[in-house]
C-alpha positions as CSV (number, residue, x, y, z in Angstrom):
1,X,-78.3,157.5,-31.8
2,X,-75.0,158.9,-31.6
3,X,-71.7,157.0,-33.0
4,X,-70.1,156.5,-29.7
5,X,-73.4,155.1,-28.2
6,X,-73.5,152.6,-30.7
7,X,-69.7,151.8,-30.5
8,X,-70.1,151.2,-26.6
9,X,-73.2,149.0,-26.8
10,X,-71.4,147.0,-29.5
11,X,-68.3,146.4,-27.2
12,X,-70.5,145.9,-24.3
13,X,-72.3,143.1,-26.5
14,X,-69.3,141.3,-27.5
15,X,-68.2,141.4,-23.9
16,X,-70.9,139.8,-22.6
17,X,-70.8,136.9,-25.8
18,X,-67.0,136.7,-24.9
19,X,-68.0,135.9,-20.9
20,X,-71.3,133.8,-21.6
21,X,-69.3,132.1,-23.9
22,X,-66.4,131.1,-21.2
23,X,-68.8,130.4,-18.3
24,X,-70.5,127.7,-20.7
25,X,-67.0,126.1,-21.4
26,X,-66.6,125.5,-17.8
27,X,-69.9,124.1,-17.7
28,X,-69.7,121.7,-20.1
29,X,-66.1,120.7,-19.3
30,X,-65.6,116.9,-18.5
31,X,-64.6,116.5,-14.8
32,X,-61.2,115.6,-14.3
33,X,-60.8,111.8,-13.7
34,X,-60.4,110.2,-10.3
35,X,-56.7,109.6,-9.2
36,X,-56.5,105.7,-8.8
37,X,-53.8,105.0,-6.5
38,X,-52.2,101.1,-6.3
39,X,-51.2,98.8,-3.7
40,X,-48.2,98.0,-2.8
41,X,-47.7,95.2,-0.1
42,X,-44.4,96.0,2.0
43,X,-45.0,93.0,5.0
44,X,-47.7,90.3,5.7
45,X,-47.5,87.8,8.4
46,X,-49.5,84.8,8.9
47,X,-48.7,83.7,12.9
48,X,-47.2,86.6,13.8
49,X,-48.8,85.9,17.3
50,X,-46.8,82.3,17.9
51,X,-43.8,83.9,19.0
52,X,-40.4,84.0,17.0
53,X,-40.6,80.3,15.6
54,X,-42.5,82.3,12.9
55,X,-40.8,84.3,10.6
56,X,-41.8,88.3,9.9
57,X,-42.8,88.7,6.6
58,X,-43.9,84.8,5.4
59,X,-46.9,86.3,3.6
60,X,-45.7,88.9,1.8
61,X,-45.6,86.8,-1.4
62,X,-48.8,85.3,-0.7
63,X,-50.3,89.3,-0.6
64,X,-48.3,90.9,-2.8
65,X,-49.0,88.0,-5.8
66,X,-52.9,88.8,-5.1
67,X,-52.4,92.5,-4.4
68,X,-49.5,94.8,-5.8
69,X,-50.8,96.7,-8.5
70,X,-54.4,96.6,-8.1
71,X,-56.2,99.7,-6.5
72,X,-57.9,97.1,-4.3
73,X,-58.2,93.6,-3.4
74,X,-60.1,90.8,-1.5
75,X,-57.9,87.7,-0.5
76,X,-59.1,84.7,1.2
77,X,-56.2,83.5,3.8
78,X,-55.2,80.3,3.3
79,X,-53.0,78.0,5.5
80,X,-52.9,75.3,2.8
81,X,-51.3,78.5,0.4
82,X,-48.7,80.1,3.3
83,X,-48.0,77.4,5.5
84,X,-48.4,76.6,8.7
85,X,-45.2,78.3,10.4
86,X,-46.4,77.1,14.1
87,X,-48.7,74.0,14.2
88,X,-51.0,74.0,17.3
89,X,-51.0,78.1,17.7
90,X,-53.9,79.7,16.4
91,X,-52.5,82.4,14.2
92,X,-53.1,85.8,13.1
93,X,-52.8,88.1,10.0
94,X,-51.3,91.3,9.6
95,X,-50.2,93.2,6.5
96,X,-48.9,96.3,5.8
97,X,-49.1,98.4,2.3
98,X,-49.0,102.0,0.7
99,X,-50.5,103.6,-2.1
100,X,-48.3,104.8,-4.9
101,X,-46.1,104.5,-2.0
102,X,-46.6,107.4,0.0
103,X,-45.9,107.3,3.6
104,X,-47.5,106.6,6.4
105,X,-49.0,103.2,4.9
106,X,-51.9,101.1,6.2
107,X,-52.2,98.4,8.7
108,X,-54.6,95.6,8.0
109,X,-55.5,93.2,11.3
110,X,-56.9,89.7,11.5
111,X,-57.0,88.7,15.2
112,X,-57.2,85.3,16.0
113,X,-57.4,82.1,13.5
114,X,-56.9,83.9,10.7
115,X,-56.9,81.2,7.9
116,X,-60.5,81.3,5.9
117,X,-61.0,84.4,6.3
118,X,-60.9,87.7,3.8
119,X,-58.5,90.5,4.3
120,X,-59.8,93.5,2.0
121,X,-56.8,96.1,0.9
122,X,-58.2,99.3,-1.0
123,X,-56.1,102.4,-1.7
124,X,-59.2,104.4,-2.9
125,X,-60.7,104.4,0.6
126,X,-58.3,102.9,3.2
127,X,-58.9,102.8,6.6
């Protein structure tokens, strides 16, 4: 076999090492981790429906105490937490929130008596 055979087959061979090598690197790299992106609550109002004896905005404490922070979060409305900004009108929810505050954000609707029910906020899959 002649000296320049043998040096091309022995660069070819540490070629291919050298590739098999990177390709099972790549294989047997972790995948990266998922992004977890957090709530932030920017309104919530509880009556928004009654008219303008309730105030814009009177639940955003309520929400964001349960819900800034978290990357999601199940909150069970309550009238006997909030208030009752307009006795004798049925009242609705509706919040608004961003994750990691990028715009646009997310509305979240309750129609209706809202109090005992669950509102459900998730910045990994909003809606």
């Amino acid at each position: 076999m002649s000296p320049v055979l043998k040096i091309v087959g022995a660069i070819a061979l540490v070629l291919a090492s050298f590739v098999a090598t990177l390709a099972a690197l790549d294989y047997f790299r972790p995948a990266s981790a998922p992004v977890v992106r957090l709530i932030k609550v920017e309104d919530a109002t509880y009556g928004g429906n009654c008219g303008r004896r309730v105030g814009v905005g009177n639940a955003t404490q309520f929400l964001a105490k349960a819900c800034d922070g978290h990357p999601s979060c199940t909150v069970l409305i309550s009238v006997q937490e909030i208030g009752d900004p307009a006795q004798g009108c049925s009242k609705d929810f509706n919040a608004r929130f961003v994750c990691d505050g990028q715009q646009p954000g997310y509305n979240k609707y309750i129609k209706g008596e809202a109090n005992g029910s669950t509102l459900s906020l998730d910045c990994q899959f909003p809606e």
